[in-house]
C-alpha positions as CSV (number, residue, x, y, z in Angstrom):
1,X,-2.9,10.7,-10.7
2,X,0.3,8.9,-11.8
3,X,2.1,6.7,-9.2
4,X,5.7,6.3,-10.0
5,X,8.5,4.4,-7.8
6,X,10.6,1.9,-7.3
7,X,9.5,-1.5,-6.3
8,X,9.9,-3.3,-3.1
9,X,9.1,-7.1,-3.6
10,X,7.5,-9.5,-1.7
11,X,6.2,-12.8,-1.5
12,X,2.6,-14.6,-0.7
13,X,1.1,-14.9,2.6
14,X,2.9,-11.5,4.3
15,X,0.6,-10.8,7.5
16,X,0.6,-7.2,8.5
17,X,2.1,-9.3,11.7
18,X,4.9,-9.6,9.6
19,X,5.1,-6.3,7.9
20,X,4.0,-4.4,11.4
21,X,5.0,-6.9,13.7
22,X,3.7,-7.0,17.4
23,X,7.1,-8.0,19.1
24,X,8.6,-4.4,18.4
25,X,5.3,-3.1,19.9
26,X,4.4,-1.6,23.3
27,X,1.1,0.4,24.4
28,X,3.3,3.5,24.1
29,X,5.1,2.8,20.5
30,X,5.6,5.9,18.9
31,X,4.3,6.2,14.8
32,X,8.2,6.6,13.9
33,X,9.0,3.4,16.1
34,X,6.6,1.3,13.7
35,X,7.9,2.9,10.4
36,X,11.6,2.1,11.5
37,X,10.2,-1.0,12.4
38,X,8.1,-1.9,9.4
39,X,9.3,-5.4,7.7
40,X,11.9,-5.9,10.2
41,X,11.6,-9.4,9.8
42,X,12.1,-9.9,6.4
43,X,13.6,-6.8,5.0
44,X,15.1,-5.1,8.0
45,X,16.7,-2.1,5.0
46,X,13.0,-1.9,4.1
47,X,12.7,1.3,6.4
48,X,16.1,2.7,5.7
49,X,15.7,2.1,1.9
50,X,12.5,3.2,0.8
51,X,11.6,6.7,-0.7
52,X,8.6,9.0,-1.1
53,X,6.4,7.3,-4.3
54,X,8.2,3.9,-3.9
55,X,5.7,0.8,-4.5
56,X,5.3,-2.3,-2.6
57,X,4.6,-5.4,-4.8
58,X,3.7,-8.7,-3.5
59,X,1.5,-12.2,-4.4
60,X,-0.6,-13.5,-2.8
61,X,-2.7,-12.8,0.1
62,X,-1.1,-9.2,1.2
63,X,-2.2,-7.8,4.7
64,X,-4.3,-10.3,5.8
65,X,-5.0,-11.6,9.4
66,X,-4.9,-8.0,11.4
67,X,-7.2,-5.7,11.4
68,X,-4.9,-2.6,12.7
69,X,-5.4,-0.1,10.2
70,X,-1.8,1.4,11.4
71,X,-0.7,-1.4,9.4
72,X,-1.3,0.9,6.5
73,X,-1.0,4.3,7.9
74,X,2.8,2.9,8.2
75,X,3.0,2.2,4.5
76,X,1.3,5.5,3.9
77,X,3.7,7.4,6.5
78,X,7.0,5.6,4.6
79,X,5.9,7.4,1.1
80,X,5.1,4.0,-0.4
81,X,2.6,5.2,-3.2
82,X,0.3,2.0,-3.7
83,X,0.6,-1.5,-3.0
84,X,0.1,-4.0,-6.1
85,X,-0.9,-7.4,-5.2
86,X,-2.5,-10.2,-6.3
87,X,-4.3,-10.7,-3.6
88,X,-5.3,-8.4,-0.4
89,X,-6.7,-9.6,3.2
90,X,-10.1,-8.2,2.7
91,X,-9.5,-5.6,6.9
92,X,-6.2,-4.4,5.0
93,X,-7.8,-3.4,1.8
94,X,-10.5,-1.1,3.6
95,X,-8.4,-0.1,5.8
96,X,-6.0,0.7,2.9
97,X,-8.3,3.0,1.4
98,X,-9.6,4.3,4.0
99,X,-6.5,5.6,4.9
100,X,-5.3,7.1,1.6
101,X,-3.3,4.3,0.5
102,X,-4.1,2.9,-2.9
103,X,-4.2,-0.9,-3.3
104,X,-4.5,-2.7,-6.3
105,X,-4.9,-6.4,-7.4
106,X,-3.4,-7.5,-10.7
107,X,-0.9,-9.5,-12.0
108,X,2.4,-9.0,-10.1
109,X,4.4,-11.6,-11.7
110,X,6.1,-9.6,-14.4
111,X,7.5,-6.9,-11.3
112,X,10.5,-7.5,-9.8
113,X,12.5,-5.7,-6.9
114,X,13.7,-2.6,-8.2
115,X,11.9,-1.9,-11.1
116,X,10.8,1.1,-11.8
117,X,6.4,1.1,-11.8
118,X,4.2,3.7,-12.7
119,X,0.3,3.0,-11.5
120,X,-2.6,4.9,-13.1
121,X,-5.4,3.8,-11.2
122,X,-7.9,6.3,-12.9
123,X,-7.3,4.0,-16.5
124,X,-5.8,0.9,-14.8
125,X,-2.4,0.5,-16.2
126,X,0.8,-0.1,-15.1
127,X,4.1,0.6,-17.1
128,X,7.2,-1.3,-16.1
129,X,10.3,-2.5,-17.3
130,X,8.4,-5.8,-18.6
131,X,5.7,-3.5,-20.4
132,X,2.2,-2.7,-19.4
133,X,-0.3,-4.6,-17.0
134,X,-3.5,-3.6,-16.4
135,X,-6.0,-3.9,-14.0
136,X,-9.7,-2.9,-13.0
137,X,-9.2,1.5,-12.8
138,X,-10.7,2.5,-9.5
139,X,-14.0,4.4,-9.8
140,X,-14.2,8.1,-9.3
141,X,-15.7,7.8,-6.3
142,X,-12.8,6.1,-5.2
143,X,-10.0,8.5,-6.7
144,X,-11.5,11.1,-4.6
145,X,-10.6,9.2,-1.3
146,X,-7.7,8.7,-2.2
147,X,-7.0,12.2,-3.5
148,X,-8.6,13.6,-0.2
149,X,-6.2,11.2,1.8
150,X,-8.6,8.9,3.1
151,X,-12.5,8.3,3.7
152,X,-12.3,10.7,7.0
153,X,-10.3,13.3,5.5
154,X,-13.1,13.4,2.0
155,X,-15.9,13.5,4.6
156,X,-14.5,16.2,6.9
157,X,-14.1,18.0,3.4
158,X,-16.8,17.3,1.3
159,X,-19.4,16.7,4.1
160,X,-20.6,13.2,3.3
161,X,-19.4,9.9,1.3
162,X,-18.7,10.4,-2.2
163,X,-21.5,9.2,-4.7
């Protein structure tokens, strides 16, 4: 599974009440509401810009504080492939994963908005414009999450949690 796109940077320290902010929220906001709504704050193109297979890349510290996994169900929703960071919020990267979105720490330094990126995570490389960087491969058991589209979607299929 190669994931290939072009990159959408950010910083450290970008709360998913930042990137899914509350203040654009209601009880009744609709799943298109939050996607046009994603990163308002400090991309407000974000929505309007990004494609299917596109990557977010970030520092520091990505997702943390929330707990809402609609945090990434919106990423997922947009087409963003994967999110490379250097750090995660521990609630965002299960909830990440357990929606179908790959996450992956490594070195983000090299990346810079726009590049093109393509992510292997079954061998843990990265190809970009500044060369390779590589990174921990997720573990079959993993890969088949993500394949299936998240940990509810591989358990309504295969009848149980991958060994």
């Amino acid at each position: 599974m190669i994931l290939s796109g072009k990159a959408f940077r950010f910083g450290d320290n970008v709360s998913t009440d930042v990137h899914l902010s509350v203040k654009y929220r209601s009880p009744d906001t609709t799943l298109q509401v939050l996607m046009r709504d994603a990163f308002k704050d400090i991309d407000p193109a974000f929505s309007a810009s990004v494609r299917q297979g596109d990557v977010v890349v970030a520092g520091e510290n990505f997702g943390l504080v929330s707990s809402r996994a609609d945090a990434a169900v919106v990423l997922r929703e947009l087409g963003i492939s994967c999110v490379l960071a250097r750090s995660f919020g521990h609630m965002f990267y299960r909830n990440a994963i357990n929606m179908g979105l790959p996450v992956i720490e490594c070195d983000t330094d090299s990346i810079s908005a726009g590049d093109k990126v393509e992510v292997d995570p079954e061998t843990g490389a990265i190809q970009t414009g500044g060369g390779e960087i590589r990174f921990a491969p997720y573990p079959p058991s993993l890969l088949k999450i993500i394949a299936a589209g998240g940990l509810i979607p591989f358990i309504q299929k295969e009848g149980g949690y991958p060994s």
